[in-house]
C-alpha positions in Angstrom: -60.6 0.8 -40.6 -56.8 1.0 -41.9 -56.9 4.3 -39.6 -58.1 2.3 -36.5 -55.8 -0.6 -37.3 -52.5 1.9 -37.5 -53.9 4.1 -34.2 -54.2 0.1 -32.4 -50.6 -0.8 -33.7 -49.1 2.6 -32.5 -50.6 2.4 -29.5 -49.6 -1.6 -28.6 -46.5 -0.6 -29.8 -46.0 2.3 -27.2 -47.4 0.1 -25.0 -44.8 -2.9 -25.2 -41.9 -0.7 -25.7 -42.4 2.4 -23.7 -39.5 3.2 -21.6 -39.9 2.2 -17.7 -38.1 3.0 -14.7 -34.6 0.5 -14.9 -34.7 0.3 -10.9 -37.4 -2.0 -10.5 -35.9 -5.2 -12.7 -33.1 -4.5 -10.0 -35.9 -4.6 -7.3 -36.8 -7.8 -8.9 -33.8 -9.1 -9.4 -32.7 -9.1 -5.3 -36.6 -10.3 -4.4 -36.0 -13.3 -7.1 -32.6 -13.8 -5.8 -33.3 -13.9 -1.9 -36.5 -16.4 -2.7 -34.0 -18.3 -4.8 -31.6 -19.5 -2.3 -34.6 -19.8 0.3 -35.5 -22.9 -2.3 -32.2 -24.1 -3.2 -31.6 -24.6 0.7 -35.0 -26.4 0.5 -34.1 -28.5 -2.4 -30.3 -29.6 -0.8 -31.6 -31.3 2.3 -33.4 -33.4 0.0 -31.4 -33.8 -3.1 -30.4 -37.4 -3.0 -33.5 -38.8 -2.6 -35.3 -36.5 -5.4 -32.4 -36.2 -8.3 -30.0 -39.5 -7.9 -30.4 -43.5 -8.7 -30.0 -44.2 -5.5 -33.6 -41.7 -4.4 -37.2 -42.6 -5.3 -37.0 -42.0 -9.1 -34.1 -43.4 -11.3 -33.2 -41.6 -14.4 -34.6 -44.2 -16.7 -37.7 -44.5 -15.1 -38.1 -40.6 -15.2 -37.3 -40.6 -19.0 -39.8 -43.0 -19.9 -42.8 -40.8 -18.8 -41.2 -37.6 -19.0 -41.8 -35.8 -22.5 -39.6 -32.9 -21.2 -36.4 -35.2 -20.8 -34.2 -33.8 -23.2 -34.4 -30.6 -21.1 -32.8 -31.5 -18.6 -28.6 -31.9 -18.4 -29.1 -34.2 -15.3 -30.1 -36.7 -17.9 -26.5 -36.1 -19.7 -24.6 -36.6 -16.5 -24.3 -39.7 -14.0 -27.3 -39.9 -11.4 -25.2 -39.8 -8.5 -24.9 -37.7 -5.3 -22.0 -35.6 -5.8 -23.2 -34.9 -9.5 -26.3 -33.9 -8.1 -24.5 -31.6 -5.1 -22.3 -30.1 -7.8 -25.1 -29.1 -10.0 -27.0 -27.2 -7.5 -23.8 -26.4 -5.4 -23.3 -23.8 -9.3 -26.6 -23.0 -9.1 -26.5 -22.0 -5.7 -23.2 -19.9 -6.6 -25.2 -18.0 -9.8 -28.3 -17.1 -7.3 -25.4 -15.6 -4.9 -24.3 -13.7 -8.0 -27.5 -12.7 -8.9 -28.4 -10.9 -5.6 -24.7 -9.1 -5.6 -25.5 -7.7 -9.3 -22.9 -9.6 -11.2 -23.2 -10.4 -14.6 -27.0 -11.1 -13.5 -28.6 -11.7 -16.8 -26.3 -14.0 -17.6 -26.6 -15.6 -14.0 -30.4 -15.3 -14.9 -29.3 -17.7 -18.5 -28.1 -20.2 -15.8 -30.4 -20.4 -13.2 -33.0 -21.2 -16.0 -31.0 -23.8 -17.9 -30.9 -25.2 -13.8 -34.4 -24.3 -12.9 -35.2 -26.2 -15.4 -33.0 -29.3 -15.5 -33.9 -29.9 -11.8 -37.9 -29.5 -12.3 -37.8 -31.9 -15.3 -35.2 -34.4 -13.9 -38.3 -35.6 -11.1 -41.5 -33.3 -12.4 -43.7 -35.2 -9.2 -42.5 -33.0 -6.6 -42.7 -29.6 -8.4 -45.9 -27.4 -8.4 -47.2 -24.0 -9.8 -45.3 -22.2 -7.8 -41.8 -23.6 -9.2 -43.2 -22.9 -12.5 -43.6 -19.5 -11.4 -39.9 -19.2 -10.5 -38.8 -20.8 -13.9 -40.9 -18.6 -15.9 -40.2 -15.4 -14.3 -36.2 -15.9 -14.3 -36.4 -16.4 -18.0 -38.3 -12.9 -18.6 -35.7 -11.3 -16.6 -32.9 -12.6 -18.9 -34.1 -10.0 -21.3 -34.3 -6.8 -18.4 -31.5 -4.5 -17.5 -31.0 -6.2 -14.3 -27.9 -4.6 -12.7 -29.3 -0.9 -13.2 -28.8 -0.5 -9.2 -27.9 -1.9 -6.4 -25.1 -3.7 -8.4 -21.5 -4.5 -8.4 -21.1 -4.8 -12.1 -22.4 -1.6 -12.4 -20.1 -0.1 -9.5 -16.8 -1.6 -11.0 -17.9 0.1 -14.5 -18.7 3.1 -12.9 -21.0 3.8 -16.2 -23.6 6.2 -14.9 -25.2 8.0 -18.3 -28.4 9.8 -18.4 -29.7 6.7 -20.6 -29.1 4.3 -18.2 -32.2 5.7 -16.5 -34.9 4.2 -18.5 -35.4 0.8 -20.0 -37.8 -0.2 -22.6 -41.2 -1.9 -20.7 -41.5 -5.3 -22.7 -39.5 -7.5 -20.4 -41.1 -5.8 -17.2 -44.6 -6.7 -19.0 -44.0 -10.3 -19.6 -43.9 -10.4 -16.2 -47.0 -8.7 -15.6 -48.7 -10.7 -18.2 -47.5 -13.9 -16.6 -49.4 -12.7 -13.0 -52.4 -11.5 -14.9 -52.9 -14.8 -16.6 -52.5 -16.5 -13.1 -55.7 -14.9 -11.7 -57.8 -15.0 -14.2 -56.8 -19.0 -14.5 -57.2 -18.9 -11.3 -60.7 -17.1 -11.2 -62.0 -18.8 -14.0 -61.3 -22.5 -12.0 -62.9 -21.0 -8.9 -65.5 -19.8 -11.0 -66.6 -23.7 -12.0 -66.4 -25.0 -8.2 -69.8 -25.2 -6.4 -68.5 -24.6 -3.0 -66.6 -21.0 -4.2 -69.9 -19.9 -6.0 -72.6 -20.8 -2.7 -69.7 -19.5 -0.2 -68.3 -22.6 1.3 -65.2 -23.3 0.0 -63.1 -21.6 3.1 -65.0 -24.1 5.2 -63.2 -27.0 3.4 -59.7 -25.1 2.6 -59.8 -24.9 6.6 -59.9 -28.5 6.8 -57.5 -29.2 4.9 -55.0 -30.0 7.6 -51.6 -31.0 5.6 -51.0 -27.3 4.3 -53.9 -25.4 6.7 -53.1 -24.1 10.2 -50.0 -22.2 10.1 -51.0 -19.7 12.1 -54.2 -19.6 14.6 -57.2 -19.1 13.4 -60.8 -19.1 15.8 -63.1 -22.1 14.3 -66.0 -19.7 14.7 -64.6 -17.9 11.6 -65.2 -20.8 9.5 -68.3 -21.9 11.4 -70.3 -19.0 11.1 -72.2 -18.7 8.1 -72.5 -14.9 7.1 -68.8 -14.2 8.1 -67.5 -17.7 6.2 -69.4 -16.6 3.1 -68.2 -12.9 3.3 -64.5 -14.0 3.2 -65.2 -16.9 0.6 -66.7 -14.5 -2.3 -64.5 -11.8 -1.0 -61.6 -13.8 -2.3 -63.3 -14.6 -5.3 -64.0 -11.3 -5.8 -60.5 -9.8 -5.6 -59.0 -12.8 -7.6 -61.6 -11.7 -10.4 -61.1 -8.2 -9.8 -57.3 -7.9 -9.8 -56.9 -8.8 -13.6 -58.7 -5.5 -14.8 -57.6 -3.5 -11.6 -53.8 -3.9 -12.0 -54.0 -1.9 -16.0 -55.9 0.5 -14.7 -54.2 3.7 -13.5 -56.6 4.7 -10.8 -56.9 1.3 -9.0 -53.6 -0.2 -9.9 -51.9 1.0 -6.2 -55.4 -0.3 -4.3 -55.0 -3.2 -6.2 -51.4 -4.0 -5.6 -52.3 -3.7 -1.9 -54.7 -5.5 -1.8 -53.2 -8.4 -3.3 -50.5 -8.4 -1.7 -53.0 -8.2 1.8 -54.1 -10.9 0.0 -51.2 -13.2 0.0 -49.8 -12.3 3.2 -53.1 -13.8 4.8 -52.7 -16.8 3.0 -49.1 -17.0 3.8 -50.2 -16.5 7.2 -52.9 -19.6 7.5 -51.3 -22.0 5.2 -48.1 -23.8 4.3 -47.4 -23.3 0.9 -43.6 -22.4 1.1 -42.9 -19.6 -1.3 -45.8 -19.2 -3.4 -47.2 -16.3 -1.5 -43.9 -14.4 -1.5 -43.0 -15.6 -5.6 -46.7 -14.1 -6.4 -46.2 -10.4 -4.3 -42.5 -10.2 -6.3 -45.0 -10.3 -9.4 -47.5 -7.9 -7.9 -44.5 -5.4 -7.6 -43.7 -5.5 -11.6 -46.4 -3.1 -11.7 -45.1 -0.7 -8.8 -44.0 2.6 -10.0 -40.8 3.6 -8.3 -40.7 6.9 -10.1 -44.2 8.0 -8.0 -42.6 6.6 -4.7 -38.5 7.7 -4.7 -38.5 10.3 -7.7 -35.2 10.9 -8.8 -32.8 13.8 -8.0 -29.7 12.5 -9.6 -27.5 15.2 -11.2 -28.6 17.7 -8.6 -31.9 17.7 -10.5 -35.2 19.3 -7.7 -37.8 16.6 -7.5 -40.1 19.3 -9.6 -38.0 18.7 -12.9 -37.6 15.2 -12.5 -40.9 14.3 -14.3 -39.7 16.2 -17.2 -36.6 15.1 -17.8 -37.7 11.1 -17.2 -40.4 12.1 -20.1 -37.8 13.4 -22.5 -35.4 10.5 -21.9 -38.7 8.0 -22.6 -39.2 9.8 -25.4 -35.2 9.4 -27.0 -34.9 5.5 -26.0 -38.5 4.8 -27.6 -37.1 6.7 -30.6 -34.2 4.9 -30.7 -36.0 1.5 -30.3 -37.9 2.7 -33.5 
């Protein structure tokens, strides 16, 4: 039993803190940053009814039935339009910064603290999907986020061998966070009558405040073998995807096929950025070293493997 318990520990262990690829926090770090600014535009046109005394929700009304209050800075400053502008006029400015590779985990320290000021400030018009944003931001405070594609790593010019790798714990918050979405997901779907006998589509189509974005036949919806196929096909894959993502074998399959997933979704409903927030998750689990192996240092593309295992193996020893 002590020998099972010390083979588990070693093997979570290498699990959480094997070394990873350092490109792809970078490669979340511009997806993150373009959505970003996508919502921040959103969120501007709107700003003075949402955040301000003079808007829907006053501050004191918000703190009374809001536990998350103390959260929130916009309760510490005056409710008022320019406040408001100025606040998401910085955050705006730390997103910019963010996509450029400056400083961008302590951009990503920033965006959070204003991420999450804004969401608790007026919590009614904030769904999953700004969770999503708030929760993915604060795991990549901890990742090596201007590895490439940077200018803070251009004007330091640093460019060791150990710069390659990164330890895999920050990238797998990440991919924890989209696991636990579908199986929440599933497991909700999994308790509704109309997913289990194949009808749920059928209503989804009705729906016509966020359905209807793009054309669609009725007869789709209308026809029962073809309505029940694509109902417990989505079932399916949203059950499916937890397990298939770990899995070695499946994990590019699956990765498609969520993200064929989304992109149809994106494609019949209005649901802003959800779609595009959940295939920047899906992509924590790409690995960039099987599609654009390296060939820095005049390296061939045959020693590559070797020399990313060696420099795994240093950076996990040095984490020990």
């Amino acid at each position: 039993m002590i020998r099972l318990f010390a083979w588990s520990q070693k093997k979570f262990d290498q699990f959480l803190f094997d070394a990873t690829d350092a490109r792809m926090c970078s490669v979340l770090r511009v997806g993150y940053a373009t959505l970003l600014l996508v919502m921040l535009g959103q969120l501007a046109g709107e700003a003075e009814v949402w955040f301000t005394d003079v808007g829907v929700l006053r501050s004191e009304s918000a703190e009374q039935f809001n536990e998350y209050a103390k959260e929130s800075v916009l309760f510490w400053l005056p409710a008022t339009s320019s406040v408001v502008y100025a606040c998401l006029g910085l955050l705006f400015f730390n997103a910019v910064l963010l996509l450029l590779g400056c400083w961008s985990r302590l951009q990503a320290v920033f965006i959070f603290v204003g991420l999450t000021s804004f969401q608790h400030r007026n919590p009614l018009i904030f769904d999953g999907e700004d969770t999503v944003f708030r929760l993915m931001i604060f795991f990549m405070i901890f990742m090596p986020l201007d590895h490439a594609w940077s200018l803070s790593k251009s004007w330091t010019r640093r460019c060791r061998s150990r710069d390659r790798v990164s330890t895999a714990w920050a990238l797998r918050l990440v991919q924890f966070e989209m696991t636990a979405i579908y199986l929440s997901t599933a497991w909700s779907k999994w308790q509704g009558e109309t997913w289990r006998d194949g009808t749920a589509l059928y209503y989804v189509s009705r729906m016509e405040d966020v359905f209807g974005r793009g054309w669609l036949p009725d007869w789709l919806f209308e026809t029962s073998g073809i309505l029940h196929s694509m109902t417990w096909s989505v079932l399916l894959l949203e059950t499916l995807l937890p397990v298939l993502l770990w899995i070695p074998a499946t994990r590019r399959y699956a990765i498609l096929l969520g993200i064929g997933l989304h992109l149809s979704i994106e494609y019949a409903m209005h649901l802003f950025l959800f779609e595009w927030i959940m295939i920047l998750g899906l992509l924590s689990f790409v690995k960039l070293e099987d599609l654009f192996p390296r060939t820095d240092d005049g390296g061939s593309r045959d020693s590559q493997p070797t020399e990313l295992a060696r420099e795994c193996e240093n950076l996990h020893s040095r984490e020990r």
